[in-house]
PDB file of the backbone (N, CA, C, O) and the ligand in Angstrom, with CONECT records:
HET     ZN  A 101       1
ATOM      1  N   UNK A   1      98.140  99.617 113.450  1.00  0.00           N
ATOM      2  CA  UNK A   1      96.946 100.439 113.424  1.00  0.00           C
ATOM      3  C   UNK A   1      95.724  99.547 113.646  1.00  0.00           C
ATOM      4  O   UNK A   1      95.460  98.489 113.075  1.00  0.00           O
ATOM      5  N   UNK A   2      95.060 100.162 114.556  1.00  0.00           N
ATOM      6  CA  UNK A   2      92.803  99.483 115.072  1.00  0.00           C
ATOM      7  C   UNK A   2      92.892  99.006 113.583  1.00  0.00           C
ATOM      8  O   UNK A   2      93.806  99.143 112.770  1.00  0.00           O
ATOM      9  N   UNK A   3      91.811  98.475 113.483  1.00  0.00           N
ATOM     10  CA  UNK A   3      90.812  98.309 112.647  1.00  0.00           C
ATOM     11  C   UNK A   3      89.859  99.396 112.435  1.00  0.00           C
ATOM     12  O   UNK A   3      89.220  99.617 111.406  1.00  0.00           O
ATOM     13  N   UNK A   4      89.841  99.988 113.432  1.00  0.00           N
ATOM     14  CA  UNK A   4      88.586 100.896 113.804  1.00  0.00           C
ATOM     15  C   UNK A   4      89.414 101.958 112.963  1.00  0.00           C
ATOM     16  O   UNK A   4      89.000 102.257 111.843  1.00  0.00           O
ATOM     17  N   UNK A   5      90.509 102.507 113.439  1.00  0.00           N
ATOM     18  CA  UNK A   5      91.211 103.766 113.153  1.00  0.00           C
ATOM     19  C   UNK A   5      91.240 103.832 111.352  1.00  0.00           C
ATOM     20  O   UNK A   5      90.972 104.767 110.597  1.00  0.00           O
ATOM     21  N   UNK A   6      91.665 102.481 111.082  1.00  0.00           N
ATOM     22  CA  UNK A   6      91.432 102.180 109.100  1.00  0.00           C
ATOM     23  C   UNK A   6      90.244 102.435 109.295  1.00  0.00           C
ATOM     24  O   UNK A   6      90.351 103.652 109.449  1.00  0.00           O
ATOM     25  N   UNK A   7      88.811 102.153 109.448  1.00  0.00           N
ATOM     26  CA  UNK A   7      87.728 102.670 108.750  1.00  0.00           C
ATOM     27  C   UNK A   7      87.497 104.083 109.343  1.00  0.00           C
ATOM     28  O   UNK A   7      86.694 104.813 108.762  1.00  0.00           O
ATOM     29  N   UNK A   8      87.997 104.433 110.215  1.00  0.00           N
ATOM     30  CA  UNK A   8      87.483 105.898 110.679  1.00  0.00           C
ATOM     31  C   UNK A   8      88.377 106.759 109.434  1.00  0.00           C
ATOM     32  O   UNK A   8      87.835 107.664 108.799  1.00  0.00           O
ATOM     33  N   UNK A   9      89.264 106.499 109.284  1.00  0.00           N
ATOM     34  CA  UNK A   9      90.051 107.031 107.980  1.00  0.00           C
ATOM     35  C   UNK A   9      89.448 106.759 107.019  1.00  0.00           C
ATOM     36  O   UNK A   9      89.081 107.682 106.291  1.00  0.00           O
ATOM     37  N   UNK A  10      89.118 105.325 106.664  1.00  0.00           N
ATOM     38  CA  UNK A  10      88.722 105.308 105.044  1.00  0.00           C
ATOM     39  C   UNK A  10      87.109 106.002 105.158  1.00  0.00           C
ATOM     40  O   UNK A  10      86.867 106.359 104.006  1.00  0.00           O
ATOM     41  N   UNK A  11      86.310 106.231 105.744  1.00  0.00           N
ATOM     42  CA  UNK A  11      84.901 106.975 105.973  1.00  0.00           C
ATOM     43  C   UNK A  11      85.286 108.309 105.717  1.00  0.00           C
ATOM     44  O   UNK A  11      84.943 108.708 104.604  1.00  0.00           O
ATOM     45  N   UNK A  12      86.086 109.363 106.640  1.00  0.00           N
ATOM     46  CA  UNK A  12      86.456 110.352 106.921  1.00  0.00           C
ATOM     47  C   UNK A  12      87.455 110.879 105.002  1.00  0.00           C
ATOM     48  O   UNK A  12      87.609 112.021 104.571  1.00  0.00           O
ATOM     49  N   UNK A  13      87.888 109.612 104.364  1.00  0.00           N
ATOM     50  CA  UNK A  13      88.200 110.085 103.528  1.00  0.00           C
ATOM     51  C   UNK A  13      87.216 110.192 102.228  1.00  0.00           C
ATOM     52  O   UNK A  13      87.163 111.103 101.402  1.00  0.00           O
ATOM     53  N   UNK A  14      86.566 109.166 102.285  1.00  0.00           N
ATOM     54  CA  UNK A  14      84.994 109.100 101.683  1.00  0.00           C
ATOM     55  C   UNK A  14      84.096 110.636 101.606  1.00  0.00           C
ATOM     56  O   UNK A  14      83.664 111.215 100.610  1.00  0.00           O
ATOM     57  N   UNK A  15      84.032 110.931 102.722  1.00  0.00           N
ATOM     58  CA  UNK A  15      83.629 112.122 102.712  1.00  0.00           C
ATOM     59  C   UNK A  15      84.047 113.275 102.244  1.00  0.00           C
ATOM     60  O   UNK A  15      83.338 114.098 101.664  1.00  0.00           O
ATOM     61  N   UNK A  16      85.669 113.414 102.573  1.00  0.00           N
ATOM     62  CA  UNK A  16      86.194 114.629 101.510  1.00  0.00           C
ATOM     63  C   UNK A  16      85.832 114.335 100.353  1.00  0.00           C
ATOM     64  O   UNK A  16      85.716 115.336  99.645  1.00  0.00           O
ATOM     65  N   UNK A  17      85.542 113.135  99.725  1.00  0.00           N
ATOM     66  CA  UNK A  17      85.851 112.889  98.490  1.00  0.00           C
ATOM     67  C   UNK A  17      84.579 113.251  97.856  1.00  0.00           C
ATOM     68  O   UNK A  17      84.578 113.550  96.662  1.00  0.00           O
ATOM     69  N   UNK A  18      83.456 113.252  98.569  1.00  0.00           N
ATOM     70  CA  UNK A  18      81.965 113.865  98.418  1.00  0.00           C
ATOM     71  C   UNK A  18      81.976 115.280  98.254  1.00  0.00           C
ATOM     72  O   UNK A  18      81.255 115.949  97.514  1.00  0.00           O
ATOM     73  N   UNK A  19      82.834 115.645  98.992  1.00  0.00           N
ATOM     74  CA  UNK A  19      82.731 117.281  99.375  1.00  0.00           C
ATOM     75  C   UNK A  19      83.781 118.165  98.119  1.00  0.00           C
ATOM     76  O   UNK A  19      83.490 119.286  97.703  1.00  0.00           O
ATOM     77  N   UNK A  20      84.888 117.456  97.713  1.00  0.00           N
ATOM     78  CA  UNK A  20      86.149 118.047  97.240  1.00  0.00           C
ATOM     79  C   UNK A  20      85.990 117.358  95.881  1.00  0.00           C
ATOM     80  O   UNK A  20      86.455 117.947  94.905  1.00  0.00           O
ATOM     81  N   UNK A  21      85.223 115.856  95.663  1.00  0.00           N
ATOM     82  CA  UNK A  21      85.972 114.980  94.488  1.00  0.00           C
ATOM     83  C   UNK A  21      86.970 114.078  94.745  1.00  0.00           C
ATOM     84  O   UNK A  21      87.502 113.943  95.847  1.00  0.00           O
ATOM     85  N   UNK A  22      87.278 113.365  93.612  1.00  0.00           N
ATOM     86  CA  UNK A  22      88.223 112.622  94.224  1.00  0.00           C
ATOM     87  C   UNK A  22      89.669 113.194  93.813  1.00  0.00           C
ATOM     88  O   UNK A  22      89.661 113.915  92.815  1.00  0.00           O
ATOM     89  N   UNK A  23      90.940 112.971  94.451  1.00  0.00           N
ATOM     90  CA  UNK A  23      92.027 113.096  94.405  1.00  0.00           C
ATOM     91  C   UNK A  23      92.627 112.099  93.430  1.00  0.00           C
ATOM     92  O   UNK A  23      93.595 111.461  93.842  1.00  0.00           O
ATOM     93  N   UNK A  24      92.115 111.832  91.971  1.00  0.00           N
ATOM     94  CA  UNK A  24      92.941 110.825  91.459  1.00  0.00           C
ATOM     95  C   UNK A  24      94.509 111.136  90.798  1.00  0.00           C
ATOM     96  O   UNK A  24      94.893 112.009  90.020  1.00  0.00           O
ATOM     97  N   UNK A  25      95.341 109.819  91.594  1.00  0.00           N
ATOM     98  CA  UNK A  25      96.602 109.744  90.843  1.00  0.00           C
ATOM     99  C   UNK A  25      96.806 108.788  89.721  1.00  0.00           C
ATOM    100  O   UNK A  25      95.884 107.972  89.704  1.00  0.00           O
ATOM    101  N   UNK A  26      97.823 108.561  88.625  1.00  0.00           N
ATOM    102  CA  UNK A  26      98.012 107.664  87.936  1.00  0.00           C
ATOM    103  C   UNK A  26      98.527 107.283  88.915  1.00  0.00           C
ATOM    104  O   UNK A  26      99.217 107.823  89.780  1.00  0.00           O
ATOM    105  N   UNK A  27      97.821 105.402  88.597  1.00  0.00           N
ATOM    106  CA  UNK A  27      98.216 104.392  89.026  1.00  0.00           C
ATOM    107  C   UNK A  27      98.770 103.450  88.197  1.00  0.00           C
ATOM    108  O   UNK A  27      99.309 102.562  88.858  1.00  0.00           O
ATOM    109  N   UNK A  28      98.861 103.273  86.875  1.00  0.00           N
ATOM    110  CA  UNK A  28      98.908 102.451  85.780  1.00  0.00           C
ATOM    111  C   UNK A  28      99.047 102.950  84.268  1.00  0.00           C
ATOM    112  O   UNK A  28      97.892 103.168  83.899  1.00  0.00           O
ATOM    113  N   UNK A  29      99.679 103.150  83.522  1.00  0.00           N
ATOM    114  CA  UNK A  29      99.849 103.388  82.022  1.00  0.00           C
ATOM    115  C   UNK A  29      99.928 102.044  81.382  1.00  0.00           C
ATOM    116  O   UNK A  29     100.816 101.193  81.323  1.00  0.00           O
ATOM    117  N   UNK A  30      98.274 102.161  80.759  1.00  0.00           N
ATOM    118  CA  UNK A  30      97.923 101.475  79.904  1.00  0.00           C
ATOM    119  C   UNK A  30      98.291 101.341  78.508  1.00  0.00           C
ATOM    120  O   UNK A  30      98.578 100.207  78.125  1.00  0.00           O
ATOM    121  N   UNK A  31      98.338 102.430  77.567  1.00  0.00           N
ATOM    122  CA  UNK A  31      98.801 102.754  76.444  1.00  0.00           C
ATOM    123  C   UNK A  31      99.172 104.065  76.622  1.00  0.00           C
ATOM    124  O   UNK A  31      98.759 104.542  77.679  1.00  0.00           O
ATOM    125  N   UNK A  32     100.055 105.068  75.675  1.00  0.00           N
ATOM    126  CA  UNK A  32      99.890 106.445  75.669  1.00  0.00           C
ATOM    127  C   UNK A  32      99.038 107.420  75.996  1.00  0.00           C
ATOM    128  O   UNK A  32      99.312 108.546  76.411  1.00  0.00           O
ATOM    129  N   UNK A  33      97.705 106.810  75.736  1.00  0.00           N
ATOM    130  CA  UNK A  33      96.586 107.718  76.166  1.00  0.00           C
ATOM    131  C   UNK A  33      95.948 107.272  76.715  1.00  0.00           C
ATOM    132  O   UNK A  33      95.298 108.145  77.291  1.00  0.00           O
ATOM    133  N   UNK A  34      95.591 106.231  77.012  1.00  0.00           N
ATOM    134  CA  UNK A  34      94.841 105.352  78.327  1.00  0.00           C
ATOM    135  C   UNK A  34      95.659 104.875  79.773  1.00  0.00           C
ATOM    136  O   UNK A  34      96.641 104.136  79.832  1.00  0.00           O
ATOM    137  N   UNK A  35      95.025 105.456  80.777  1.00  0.00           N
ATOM    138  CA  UNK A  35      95.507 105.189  82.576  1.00  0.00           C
ATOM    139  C   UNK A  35      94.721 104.814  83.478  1.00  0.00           C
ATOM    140  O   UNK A  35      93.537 105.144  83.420  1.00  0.00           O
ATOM    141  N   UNK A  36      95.172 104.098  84.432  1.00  0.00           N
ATOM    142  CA  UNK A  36      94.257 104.042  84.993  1.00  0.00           C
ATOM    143  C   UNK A  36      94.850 104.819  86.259  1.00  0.00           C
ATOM    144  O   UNK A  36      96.043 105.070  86.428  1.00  0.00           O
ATOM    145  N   UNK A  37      93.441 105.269  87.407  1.00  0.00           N
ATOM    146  CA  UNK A  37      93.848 106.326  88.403  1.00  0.00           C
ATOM    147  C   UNK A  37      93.479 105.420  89.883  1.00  0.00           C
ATOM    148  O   UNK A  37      92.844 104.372  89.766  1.00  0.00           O
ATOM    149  N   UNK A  38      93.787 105.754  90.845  1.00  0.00           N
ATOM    150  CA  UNK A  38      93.446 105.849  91.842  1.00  0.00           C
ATOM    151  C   UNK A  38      93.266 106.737  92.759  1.00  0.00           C
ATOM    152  O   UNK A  38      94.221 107.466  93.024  1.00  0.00           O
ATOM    153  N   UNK A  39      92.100 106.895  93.422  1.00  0.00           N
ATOM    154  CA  UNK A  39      92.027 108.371  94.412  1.00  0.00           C
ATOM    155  C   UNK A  39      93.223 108.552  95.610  1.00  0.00           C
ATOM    156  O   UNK A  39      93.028 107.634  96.406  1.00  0.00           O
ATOM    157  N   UNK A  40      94.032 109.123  95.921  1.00  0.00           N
ATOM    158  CA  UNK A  40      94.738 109.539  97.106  1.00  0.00           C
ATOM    159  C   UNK A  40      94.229 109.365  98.522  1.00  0.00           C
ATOM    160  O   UNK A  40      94.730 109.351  99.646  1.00  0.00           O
ATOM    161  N   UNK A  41      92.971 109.234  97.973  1.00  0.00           N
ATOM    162  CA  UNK A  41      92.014 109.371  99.806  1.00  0.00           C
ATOM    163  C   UNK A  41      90.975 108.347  99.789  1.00  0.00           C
ATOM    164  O   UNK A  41      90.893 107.911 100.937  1.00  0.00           O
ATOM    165  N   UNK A  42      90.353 107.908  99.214  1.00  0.00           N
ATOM    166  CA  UNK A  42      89.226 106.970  99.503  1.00  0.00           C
ATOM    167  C   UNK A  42      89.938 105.749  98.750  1.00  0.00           C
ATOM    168  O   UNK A  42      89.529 104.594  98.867  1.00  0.00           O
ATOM    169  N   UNK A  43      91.148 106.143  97.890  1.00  0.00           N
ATOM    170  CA  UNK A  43      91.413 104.478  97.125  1.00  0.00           C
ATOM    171  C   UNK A  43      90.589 103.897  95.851  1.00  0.00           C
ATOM    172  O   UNK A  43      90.676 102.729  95.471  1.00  0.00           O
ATOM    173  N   UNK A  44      89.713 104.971  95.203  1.00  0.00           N
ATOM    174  CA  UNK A  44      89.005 104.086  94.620  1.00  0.00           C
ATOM    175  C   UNK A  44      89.380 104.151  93.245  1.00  0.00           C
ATOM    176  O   UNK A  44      90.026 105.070  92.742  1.00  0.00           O
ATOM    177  N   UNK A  45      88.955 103.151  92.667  1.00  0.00           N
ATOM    178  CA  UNK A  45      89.765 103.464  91.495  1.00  0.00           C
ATOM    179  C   UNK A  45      88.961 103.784  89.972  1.00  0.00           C
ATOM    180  O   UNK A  45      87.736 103.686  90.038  1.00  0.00           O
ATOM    181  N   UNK A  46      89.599 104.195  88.472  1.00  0.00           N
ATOM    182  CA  UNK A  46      88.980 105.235  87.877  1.00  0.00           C
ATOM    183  C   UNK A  46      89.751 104.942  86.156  1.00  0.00           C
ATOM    184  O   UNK A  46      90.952 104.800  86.384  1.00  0.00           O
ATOM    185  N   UNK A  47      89.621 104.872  85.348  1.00  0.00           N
ATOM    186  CA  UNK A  47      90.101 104.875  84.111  1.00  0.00           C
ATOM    187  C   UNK A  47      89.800 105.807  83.192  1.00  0.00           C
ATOM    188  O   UNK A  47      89.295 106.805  83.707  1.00  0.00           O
ATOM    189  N   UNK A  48      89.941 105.870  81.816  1.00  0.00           N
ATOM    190  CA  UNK A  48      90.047 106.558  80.891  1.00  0.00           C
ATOM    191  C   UNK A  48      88.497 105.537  80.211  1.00  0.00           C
ATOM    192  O   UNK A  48      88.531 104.307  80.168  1.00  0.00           O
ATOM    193  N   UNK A  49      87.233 106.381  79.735  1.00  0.00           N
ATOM    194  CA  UNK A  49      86.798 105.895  78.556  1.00  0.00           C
ATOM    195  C   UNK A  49      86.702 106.270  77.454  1.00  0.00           C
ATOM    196  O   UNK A  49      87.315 107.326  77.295  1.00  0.00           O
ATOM    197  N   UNK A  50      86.139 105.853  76.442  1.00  0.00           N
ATOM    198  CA  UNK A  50      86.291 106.146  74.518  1.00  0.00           C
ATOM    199  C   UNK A  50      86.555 107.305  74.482  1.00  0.00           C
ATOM    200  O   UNK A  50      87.703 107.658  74.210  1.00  0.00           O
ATOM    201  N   UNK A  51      85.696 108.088  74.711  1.00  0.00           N
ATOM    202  CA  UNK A  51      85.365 109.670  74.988  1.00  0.00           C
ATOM    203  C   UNK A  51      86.629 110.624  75.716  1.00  0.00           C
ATOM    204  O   UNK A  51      86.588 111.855  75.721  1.00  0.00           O
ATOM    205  N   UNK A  52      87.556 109.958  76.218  1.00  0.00           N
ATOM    206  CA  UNK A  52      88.077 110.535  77.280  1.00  0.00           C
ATOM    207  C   UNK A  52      87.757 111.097  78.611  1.00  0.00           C
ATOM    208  O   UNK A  52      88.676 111.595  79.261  1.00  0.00           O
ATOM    209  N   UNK A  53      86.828 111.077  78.980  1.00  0.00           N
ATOM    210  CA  UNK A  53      86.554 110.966  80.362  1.00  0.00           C
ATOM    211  C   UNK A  53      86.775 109.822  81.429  1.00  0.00           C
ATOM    212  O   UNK A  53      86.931 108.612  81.261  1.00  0.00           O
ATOM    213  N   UNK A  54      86.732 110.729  82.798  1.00  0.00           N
ATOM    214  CA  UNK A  54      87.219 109.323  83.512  1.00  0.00           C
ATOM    215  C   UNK A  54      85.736 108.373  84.154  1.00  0.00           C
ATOM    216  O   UNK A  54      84.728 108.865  84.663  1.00  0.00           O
ATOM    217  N   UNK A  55      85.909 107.530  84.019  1.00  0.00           N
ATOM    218  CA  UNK A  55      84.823 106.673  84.678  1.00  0.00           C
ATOM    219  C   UNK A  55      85.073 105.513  85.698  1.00  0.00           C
ATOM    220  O   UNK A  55      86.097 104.830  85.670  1.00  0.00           O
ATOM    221  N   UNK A  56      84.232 105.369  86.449  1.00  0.00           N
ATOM    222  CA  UNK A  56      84.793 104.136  87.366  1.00  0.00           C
ATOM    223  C   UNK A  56      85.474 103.158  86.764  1.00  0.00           C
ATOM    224  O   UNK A  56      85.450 103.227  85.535  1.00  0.00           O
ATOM    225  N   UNK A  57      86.341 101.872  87.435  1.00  0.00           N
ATOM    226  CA  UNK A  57      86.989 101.445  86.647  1.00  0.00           C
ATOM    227  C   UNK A  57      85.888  99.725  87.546  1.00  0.00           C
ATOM    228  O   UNK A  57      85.769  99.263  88.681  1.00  0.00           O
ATOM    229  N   UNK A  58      85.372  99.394  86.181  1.00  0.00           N
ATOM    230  CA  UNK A  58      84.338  98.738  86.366  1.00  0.00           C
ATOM    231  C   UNK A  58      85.251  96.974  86.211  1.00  0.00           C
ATOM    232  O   UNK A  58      86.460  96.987  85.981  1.00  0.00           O
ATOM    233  N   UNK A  59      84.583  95.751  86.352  1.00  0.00           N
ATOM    234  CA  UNK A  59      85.561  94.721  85.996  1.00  0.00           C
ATOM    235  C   UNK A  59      86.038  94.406  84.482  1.00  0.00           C
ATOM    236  O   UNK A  59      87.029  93.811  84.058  1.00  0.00           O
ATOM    237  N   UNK A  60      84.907  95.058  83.804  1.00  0.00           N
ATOM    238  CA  UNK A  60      84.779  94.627  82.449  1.00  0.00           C
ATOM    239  C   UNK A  60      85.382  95.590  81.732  1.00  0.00           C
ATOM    240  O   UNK A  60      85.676  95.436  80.547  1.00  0.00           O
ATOM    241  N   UNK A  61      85.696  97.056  82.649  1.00  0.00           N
ATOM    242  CA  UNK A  61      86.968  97.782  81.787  1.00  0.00           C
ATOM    243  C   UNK A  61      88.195  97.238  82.250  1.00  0.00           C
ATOM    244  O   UNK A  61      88.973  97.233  81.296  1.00  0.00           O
ATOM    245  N   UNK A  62      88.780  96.735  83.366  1.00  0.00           N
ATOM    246  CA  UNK A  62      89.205  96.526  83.737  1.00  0.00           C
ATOM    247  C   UNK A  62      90.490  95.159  83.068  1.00  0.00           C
ATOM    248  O   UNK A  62      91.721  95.165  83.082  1.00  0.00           O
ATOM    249  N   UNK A  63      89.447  94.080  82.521  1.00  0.00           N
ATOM    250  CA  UNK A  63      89.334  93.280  81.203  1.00  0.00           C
ATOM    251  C   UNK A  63      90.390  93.811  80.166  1.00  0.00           C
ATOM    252  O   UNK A  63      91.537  93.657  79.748  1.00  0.00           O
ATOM    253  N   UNK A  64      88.593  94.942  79.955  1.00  0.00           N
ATOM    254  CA  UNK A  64      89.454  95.871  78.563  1.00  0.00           C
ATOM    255  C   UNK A  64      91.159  96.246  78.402  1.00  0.00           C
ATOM    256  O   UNK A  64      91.964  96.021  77.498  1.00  0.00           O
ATOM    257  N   UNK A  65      91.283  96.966  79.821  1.00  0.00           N
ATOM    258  CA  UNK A  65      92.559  97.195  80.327  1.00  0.00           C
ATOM    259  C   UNK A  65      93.878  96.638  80.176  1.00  0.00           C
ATOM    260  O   UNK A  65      94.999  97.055  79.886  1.00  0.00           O
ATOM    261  N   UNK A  66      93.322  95.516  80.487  1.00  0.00           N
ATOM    262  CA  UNK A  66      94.375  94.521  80.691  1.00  0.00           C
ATOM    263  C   UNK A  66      94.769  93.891  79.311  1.00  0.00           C
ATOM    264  O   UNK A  66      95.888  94.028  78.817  1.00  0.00           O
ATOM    265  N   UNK A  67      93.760  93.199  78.744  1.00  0.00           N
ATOM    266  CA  UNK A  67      93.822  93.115  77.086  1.00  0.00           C
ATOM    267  C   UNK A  67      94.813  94.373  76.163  1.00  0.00           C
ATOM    268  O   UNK A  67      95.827  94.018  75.561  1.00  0.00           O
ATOM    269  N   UNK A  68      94.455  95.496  76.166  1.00  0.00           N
ATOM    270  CA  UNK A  68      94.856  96.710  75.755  1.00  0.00           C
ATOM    271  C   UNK A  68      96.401  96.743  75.827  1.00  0.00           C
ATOM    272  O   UNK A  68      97.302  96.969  75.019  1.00  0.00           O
ATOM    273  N   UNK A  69      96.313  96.379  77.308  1.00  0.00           N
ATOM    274  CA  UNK A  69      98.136  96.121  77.678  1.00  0.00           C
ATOM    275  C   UNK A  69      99.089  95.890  77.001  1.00  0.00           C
ATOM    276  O   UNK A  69     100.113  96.504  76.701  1.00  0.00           O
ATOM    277  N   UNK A  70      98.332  94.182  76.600  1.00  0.00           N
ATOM    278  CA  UNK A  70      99.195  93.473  76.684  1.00  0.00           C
ATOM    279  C   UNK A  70      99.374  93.497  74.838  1.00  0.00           C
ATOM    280  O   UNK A  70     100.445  93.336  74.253  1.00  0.00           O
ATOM    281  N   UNK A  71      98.208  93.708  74.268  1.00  0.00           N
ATOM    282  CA  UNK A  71      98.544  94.508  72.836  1.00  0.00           C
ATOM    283  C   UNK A  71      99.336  95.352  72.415  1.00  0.00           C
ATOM    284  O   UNK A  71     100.120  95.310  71.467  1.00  0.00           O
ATOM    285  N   UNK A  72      99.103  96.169  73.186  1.00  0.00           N
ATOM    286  CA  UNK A  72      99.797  97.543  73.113  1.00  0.00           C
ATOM    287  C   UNK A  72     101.737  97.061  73.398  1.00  0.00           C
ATOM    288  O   UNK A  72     102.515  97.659  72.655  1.00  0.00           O
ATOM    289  N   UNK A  73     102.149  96.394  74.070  1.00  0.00           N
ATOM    290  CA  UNK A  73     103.299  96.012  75.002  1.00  0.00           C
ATOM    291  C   UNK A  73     103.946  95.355  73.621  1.00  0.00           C
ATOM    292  O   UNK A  73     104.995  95.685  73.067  1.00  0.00           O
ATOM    293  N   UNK A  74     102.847  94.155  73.171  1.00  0.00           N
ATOM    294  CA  UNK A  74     103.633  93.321  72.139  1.00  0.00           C
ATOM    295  C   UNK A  74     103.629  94.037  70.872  1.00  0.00           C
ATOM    296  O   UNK A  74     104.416  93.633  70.015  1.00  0.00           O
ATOM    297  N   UNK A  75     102.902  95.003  70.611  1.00  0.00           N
ATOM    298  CA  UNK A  75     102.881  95.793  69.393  1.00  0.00           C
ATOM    299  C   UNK A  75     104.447  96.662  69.309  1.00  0.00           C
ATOM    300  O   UNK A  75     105.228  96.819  68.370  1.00  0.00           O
ATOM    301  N   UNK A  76     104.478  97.066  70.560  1.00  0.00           N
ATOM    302  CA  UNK A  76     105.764  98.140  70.796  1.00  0.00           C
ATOM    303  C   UNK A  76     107.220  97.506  70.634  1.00  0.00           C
ATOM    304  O   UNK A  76     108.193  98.021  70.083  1.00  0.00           O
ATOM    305  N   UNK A  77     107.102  95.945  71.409  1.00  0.00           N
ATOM    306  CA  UNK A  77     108.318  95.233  70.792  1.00  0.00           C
ATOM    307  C   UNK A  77     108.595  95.181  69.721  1.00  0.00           C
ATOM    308  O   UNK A  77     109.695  95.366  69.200  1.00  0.00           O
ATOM    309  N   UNK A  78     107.254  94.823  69.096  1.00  0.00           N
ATOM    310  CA  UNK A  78     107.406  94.617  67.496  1.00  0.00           C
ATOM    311  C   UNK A  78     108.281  95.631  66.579  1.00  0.00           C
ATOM    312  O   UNK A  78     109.136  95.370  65.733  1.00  0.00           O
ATOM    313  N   UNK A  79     107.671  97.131  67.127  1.00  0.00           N
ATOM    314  CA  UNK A  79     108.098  98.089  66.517  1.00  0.00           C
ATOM    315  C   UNK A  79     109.383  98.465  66.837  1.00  0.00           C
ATOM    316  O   UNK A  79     110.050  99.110  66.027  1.00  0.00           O
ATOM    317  N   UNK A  80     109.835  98.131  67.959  1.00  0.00           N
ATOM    318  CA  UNK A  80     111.160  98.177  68.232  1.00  0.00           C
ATOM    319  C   UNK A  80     112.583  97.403  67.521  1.00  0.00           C
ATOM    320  O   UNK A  80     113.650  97.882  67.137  1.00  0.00           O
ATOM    321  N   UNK A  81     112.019  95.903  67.547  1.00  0.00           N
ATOM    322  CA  UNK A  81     112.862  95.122  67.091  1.00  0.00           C
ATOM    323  C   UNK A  81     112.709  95.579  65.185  1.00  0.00           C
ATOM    324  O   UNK A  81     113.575  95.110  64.446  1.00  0.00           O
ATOM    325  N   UNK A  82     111.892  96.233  64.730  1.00  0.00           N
ATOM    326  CA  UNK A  82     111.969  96.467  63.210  1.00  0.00           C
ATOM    327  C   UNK A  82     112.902  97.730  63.129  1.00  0.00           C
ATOM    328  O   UNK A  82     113.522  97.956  62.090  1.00  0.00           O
ATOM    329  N   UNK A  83     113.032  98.784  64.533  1.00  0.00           N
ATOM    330  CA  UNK A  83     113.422 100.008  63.913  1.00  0.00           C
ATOM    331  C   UNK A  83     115.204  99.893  64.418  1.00  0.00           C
ATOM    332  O   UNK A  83     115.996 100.778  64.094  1.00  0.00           O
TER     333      UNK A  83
HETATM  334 ZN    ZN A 101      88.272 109.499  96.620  1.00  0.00          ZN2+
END
C-alpha cells in the first residue's frame, strides 16, 4: 500500500470519527475494571478514568496503566498461590 493511500485512509477515518465518534475496541485489560481502548478507525487510543469515563490515554495514564498492571498481576498470583 502508497503512503498516500495510508493517510488518505487514516484522514478519511479521522473524519468519521468527528462525525460518528470514535469506534473504541478493548485493546488491553488492565485490572477488572480498568481497559484500555483503541478506536477501529482513526487508531487512537483511550482508557478508563477515576470516575469511569473514558479519556484520552495520555503518557502519564499510560504510566498509571502500566504500574496498575503489574500490581494488579502480582497481587492475583499472590491470591492464587494462597487459595
Ligand atoms: Zn476514531
Amino acid at each position: 500500500m502508497e503512503p498516500t493511500t495510508i493517510k488518505t485512509n487514516f484522514v478519511f477515518g479521522k473524519m468519521l470519527c468527528k462525525l460518528f465518534r470514535h469506534n473504541y475496541l478493548q485493546s488491553k485489560k488492565i485490572t477488572d475494571h480498568v481497559h484500555e481502548y483503541q478506536c477501529s478507525c482513526c487508531g487512537k487510543r483511550a482508557t478508563v478514568d477515576i470516575k469511569g469515563n473514558i479519556v484520552d490515554l495520555t503518557p502519564q495514564l499510560q504510566e498509571i496503566n502500566d504500574t496498575l498492571s503489574k500490581v494488579y498481576k502480582k497481587r492475583r498470583a499472590v491470591t492464587l498461590r494462597a487459595s
